[in-house]
C-alpha positions as CSV (number, residue, x, y, z in Angstrom):
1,X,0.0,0.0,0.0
2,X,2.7,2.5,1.0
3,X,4.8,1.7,-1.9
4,X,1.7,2.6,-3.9
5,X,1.6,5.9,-2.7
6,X,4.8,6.5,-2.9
7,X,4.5,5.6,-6.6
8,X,2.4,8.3,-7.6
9,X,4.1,11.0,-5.4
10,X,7.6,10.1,-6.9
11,X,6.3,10.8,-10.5
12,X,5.0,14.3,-9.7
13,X,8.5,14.5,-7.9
14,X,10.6,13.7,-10.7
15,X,8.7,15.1,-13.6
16,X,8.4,18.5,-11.8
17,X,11.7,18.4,-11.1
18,X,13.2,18.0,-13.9
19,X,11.5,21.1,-15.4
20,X,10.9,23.4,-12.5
21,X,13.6,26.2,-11.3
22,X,15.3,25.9,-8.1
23,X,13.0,27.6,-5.0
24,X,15.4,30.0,-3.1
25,X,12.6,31.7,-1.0
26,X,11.8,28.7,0.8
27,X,14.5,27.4,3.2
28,X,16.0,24.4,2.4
29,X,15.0,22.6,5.8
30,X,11.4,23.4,4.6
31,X,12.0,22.0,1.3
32,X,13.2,18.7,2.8
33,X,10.5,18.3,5.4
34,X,8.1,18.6,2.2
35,X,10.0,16.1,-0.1
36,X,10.0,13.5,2.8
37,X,6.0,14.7,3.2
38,X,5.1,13.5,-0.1
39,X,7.4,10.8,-0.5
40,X,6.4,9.1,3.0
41,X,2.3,10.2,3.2
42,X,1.8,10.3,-0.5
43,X,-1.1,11.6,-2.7
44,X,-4.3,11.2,-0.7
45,X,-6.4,8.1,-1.9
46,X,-10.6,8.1,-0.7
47,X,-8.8,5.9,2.1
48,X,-8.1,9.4,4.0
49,X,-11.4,10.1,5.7
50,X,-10.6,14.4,4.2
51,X,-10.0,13.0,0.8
52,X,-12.9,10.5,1.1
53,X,-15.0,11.6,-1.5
54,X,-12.3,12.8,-4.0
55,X,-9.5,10.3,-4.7
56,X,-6.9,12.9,-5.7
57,X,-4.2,9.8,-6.2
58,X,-6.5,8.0,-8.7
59,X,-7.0,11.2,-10.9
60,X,-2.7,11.6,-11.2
61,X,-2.8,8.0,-12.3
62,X,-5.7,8.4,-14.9
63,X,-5.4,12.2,-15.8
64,X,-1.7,13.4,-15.4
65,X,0.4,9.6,-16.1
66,X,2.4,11.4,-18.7
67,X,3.4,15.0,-17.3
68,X,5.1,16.2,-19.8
69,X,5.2,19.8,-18.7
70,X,5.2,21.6,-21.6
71,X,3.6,25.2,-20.5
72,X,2.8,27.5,-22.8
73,X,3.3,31.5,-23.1
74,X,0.4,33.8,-22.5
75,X,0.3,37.3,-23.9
76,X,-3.5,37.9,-24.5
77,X,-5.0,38.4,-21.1
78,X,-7.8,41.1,-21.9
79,X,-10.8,39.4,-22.3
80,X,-10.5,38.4,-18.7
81,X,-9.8,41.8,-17.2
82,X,-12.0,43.5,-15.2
83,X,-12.6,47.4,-15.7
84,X,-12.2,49.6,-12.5
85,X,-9.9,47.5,-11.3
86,X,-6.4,46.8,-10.3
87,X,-5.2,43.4,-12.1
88,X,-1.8,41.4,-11.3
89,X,-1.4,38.5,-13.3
90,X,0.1,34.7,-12.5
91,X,0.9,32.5,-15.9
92,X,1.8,29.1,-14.7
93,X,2.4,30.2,-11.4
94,X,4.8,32.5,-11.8
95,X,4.2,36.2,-11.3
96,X,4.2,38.2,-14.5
97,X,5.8,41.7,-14.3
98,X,4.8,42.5,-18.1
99,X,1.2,41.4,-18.3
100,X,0.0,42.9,-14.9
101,X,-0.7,46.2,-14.2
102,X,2.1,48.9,-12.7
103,X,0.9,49.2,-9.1
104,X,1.4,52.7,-8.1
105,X,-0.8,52.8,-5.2
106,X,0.2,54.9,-2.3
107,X,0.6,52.4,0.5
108,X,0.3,48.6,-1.7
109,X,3.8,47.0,-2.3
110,X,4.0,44.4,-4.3
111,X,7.1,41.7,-4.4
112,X,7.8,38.4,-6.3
113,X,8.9,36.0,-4.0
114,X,12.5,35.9,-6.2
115,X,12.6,39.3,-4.7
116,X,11.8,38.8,-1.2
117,X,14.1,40.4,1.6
118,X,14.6,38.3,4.8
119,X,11.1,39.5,6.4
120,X,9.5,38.6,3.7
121,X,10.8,35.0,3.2
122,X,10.0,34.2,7.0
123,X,6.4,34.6,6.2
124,X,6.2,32.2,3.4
125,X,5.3,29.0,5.2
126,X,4.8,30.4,8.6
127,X,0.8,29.3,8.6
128,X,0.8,26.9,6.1
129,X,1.9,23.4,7.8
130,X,3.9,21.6,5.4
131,X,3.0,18.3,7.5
132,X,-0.8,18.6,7.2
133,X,-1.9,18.2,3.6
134,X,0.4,16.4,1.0
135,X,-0.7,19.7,-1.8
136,X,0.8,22.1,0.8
137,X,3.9,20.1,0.5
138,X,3.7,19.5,-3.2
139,X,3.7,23.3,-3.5
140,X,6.5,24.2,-0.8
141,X,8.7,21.9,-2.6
142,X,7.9,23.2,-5.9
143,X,6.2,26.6,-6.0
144,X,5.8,28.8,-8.7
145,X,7.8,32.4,-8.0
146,X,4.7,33.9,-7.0
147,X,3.8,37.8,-4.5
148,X,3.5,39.0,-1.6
149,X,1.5,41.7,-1.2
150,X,0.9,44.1,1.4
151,X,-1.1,46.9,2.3
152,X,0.1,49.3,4.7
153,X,-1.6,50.3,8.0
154,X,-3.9,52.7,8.2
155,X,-4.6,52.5,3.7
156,X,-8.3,51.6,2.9
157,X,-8.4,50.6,-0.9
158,X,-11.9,51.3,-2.9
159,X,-10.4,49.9,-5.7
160,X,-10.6,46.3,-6.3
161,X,-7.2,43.9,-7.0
162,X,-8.0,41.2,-9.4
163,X,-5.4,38.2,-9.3
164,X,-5.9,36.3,-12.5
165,X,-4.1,33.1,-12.7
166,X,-4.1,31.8,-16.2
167,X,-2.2,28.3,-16.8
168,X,-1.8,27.1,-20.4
169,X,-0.3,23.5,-21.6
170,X,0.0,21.4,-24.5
171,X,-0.2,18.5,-22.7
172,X,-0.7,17.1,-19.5
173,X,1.2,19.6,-16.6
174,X,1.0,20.9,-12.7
175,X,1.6,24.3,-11.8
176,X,1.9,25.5,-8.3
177,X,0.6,29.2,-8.2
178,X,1.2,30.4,-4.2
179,X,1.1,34.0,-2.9
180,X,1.4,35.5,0.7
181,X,-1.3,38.5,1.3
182,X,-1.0,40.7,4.1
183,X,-3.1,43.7,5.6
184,X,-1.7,45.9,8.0
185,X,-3.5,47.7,11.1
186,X,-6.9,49.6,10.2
187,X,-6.4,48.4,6.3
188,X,-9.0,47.6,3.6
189,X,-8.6,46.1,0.9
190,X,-10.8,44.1,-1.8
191,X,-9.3,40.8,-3.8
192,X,-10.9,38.9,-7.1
193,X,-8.9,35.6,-7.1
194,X,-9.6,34.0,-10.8
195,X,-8.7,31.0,-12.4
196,X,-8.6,29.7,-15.9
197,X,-7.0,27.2,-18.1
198,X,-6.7,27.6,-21.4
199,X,-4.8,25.7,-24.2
200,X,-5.5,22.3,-25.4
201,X,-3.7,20.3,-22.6
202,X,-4.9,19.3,-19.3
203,X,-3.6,21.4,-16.1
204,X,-3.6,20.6,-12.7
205,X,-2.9,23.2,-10.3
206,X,-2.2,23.3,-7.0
207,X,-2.9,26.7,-5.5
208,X,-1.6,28.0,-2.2
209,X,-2.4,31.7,-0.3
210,X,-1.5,32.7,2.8
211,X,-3.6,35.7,4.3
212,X,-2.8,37.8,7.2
213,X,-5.8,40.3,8.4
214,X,-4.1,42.7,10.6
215,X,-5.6,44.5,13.8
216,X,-9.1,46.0,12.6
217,X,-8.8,45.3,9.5
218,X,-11.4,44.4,6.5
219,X,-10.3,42.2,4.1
220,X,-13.3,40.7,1.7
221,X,-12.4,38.6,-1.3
222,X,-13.7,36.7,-4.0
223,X,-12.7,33.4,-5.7
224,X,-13.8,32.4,-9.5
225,X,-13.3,29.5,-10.7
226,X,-14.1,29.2,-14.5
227,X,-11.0,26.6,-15.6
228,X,-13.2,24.5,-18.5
229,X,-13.0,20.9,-19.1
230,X,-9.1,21.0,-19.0
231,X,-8.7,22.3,-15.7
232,X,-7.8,20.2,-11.9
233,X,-7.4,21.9,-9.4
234,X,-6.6,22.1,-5.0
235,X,-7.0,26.0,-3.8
236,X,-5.8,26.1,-0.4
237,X,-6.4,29.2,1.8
238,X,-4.8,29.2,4.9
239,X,-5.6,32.6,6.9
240,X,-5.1,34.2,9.9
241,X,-7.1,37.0,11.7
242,X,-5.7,39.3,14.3
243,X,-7.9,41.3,16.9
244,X,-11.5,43.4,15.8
245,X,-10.2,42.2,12.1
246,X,-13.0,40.9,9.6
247,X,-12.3,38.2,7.1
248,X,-15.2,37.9,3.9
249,X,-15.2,35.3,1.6
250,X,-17.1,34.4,-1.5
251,X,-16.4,31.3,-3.8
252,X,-18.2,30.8,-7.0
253,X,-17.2,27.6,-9.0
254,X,-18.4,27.1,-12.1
255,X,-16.5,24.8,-14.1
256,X,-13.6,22.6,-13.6
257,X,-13.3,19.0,-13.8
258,X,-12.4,18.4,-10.6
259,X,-12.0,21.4,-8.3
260,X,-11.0,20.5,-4.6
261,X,-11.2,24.2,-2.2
262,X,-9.4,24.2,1.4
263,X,-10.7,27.6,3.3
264,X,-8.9,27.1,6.8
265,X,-9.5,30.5,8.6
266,X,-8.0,30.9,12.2
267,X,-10.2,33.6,14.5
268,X,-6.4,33.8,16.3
269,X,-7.7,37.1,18.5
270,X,-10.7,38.2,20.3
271,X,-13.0,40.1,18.5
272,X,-12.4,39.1,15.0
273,X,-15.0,37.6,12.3
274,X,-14.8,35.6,9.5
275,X,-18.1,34.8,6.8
276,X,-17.3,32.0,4.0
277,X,-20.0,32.1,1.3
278,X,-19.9,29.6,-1.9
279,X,-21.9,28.6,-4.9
280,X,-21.4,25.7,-7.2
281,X,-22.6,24.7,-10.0
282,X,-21.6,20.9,-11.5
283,X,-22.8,18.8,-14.7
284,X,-21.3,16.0,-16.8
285,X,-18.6,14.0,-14.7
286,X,-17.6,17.3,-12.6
287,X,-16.6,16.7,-9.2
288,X,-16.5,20.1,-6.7
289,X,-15.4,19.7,-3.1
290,X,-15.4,22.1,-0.4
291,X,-14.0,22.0,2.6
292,X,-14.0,24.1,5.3
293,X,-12.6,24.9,8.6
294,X,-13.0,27.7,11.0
295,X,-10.7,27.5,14.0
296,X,-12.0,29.7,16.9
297,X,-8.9,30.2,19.6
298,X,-9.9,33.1,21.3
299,X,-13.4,34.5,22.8
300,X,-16.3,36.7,21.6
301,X,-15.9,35.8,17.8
302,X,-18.2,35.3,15.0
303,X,-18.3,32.8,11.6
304,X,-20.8,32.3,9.5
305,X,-20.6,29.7,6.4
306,X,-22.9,29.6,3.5
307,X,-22.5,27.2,0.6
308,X,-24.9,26.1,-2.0
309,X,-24.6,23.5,-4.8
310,X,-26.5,22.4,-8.0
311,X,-25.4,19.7,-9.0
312,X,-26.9,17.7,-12.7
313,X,-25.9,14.4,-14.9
314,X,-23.3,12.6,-13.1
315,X,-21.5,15.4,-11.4
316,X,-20.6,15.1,-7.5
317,X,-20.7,17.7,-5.0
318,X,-19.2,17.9,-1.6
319,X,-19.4,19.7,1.9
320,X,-17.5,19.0,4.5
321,X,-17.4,22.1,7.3
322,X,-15.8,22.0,10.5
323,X,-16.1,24.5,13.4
324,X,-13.8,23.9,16.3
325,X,-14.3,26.5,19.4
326,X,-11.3,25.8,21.6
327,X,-11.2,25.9,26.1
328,X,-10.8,29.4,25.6
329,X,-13.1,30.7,23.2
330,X,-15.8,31.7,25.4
331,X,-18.6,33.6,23.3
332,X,-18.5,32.4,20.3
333,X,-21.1,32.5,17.8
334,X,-20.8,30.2,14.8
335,X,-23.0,29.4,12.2
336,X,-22.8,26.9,9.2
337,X,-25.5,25.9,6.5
338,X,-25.5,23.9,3.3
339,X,-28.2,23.7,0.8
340,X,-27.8,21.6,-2.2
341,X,-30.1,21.1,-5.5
342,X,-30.1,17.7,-7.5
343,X,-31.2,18.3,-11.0
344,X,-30.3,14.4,-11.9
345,X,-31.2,10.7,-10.2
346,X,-27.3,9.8,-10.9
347,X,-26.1,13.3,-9.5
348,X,-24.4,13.2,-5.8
349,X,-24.0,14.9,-2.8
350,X,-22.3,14.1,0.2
351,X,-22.1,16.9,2.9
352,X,-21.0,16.6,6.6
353,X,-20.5,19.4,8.7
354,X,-19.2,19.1,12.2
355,X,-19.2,20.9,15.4
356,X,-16.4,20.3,18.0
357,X,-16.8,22.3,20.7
358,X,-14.8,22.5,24.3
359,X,-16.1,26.0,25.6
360,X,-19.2,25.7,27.6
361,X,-20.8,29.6,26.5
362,X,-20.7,29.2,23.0
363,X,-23.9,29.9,20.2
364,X,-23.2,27.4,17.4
365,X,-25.3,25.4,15.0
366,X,-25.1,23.7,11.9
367,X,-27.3,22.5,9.5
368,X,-27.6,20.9,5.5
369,X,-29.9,20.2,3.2
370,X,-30.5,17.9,-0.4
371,X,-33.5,18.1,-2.7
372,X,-35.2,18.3,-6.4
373,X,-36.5,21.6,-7.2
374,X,-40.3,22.1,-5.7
375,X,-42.8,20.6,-7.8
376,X,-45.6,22.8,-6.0
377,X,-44.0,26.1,-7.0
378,X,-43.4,24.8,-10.7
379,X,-46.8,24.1,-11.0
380,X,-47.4,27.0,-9.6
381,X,-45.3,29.4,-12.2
382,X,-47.0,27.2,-15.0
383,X,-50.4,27.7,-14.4
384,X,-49.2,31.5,-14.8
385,X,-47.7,31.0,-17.8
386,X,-44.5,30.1,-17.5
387,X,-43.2,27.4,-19.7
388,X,-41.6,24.0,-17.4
389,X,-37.6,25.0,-18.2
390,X,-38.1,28.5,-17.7
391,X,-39.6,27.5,-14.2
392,X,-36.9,25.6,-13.3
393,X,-34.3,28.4,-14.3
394,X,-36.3,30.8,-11.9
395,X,-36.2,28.9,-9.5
396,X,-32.6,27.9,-9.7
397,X,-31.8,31.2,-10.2
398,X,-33.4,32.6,-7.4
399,X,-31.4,29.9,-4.8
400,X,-28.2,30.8,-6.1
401,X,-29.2,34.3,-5.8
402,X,-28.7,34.5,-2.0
403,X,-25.0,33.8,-2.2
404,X,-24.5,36.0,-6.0
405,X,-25.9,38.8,-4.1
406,X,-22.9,38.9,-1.4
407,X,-20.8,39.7,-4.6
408,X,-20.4,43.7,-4.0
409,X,-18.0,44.3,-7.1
410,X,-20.5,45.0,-10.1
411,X,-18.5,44.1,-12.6
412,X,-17.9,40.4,-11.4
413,X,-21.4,39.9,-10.3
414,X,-22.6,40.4,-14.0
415,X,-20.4,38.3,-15.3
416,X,-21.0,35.4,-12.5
417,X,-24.4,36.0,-13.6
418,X,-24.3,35.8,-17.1
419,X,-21.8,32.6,-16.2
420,X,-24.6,31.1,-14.7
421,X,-27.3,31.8,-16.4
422,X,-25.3,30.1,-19.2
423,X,-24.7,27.3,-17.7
424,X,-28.1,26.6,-16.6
């Protein structure tokens, strides 16, 4: 069995490294705890009860058995732009300086980690635990050069940052996209994380971010996931929140063969929030997993989660949420709901949130739910006119609507919409 594991995890090894530049923002004793990682746990199978639904070790073996590697350049990036908007730009994980934006913001710094200085490079890594996940690993050992960006105490940005990572292959490839953002004291700031794949080859990528929400500050943030047919991918968020700071989330996946999401947010001081909001929308083979975790360390904090998932044909969604209030978070209020639509008989979902609790004044509750779409409220927007599909499509439309709505950038609601509508 181990020798199994090992098998797959020593082909992404070799065939990464034999094309992939050497990593000199990571230290090297970090680098060898996360080749031993992969090479002892390897690439979860649906024998690991977090990977039980999403057999990560099959789809290397069927998908990505010949990595060849061969990435593409991108130079055409405008159709995904977003006006009003500040846009950096990842191709196949690495940071590009020529297709993003100059950032001249007063109080935003911006730095690939090939230019790091030694504060920088301690923070890569710092809340990202290469022994916890084998794709943390994967992409210590053999990250892209990717940013770290920072805004300055006290700077409150209206305008939005968009984060477009574009990967592009011939052929079968993995690319390891990974960024560190940090807000300072009293900052605000507003992220659009997007993800496509274009070209004709299949991409897998293994994405890794790193958030630091300072001291009273706001930082709300959006993930799109739009990668086609061609794209696999594991996002892994790994944030931190500091005292009276507020952490908003909203993930909208739309497309993706397999898209696996890891939103681990620590409520590390007293007085700090976090909301995780996501909508999903599956068909064909599609598989979308999200998992969630809000760790509560400290008292008189707040979460709320809300996901929702359609899910038609064969396609497979998953929820699995966890909300662990530690001895000393006294007053805590945490909240956690998922709602799920099947469109098909041979369409799946599996959700299972948890609650593990060891403070005795805590609000917390949790809740799911599966189902078709209401007959009685068809029937009811037929007998007014409306034709059976376009009932449907209301309807649908009007549950997904809850979680759209959160979405406070126009720009990227309309085309989420449109998105949607479409693929309805």
């Amino acid at each position: 069995m181990i020798a199994e594991k090992t098998t797959t995890a020593q082909l992404i090894i070799d065939k990464i490294s034999s094309s992939a530049g050497k990593v000199d923002f990571i230290d090297n004793d970090k680098l060898s705890k996360a080749l031993l990682y992969l090479e002892n746990k390897g690439i979860p199978t649906n024998k690991h009860e977090d990977y039980k639904y999403c057999n990560l070790d099959g789809i290397f073996k069927k998908e990505f058995k010949n990595i060849d590697q061969k990435l593409n350049a991108v130079s055409d990036i405008n159709k995904f732009k977003l006006n009003n908007s500040v846009t950096i730009v990842i191709v196949n994980g690495n940071y590009s300086e020529t297709l993003s934006d100059k950032l001249i913001l007063k109080g935003l710094h911006l730095n690939a980690f090939s230019n790091l200085d030694k504060e920088g490079k301690q923070l890569v890594g710092s809340i990202a635990n290469i022994e916890s996940d084998a794709f943390i690993a994967l992409n210590t050992a053999f990250s892209g050069n990717g940013f770290h960006l920072k805004i300055q105490e006290n700077e409150q940005f209206q305008i939005p940052i968009h984060i477009l990572y574009v990967s592009s292959s011939n052929s079968e490839a993995i690319v390891n996209p990974r960024n560190i953002i940090e807000l300072g004291k009293n900052a605000e700031a507003t992220i659009i994380e997007e993800q496509v794949v274009i070209g004709e080859g299949k991409v897998f990528t293994n994405f890794l971010s790193e958030k630091f929400v300072g001291e009273n500050a706001k930082l709300t943030s959006y993930t799109f996931q739009n990668e086609g047919k061609n794209g696999y991918s594991v996002n892994t968020n790994q944030v931190t929140i500091a005292r009276y700071g507020k952490y908003d989330n909203t993930t909208i996946t739309l497309s993706g063969s397999l898209v696996r999401n890891n939103h681990n947010v620590v409520l590390a001081a007293q007085n700090c929030e976090a909301h995780l909001n996501g909508l999903f929308s599956a068909k064909s083979n599609q598989l979308v997993d999200n998992h969630t975790l809000m760790d509560h360390q400290m008292p008189n904090c707040e979460s709320n989660e809300l996901y929702k998932g359609i899910v038609n044909d064969k396609s497979v969604g998953v929820f699995n949420g966890k909300i662990y209030v530690r001895k000393d978070a006294q007053k805590t209020n945490a909240y956690q709901s998922s709602k799920n639509i099947l469109l098909s008989d041979d369409a799946t979902i599996n959700t299972k949130p948890q609650l593990e609790i060891y403070a005795d004044d805590v609000k917390c509750s949790h809740g799911t739910s599966t189902g078709k779409i209401d007959e009685a409220a068809v029937f009811y927007l037929n007998a007014r006119g409306i034709g059976r599909e376009s009932a449907k499509k209301l309807l649908l439309h009007a549950f997904a609507q809850e979680v759209i709505n959160k979405i406070e950038v126009d720009e990227l609601k309309e085309k989420v919409l449109h998105l949607f509508e479409n693929e309805l």
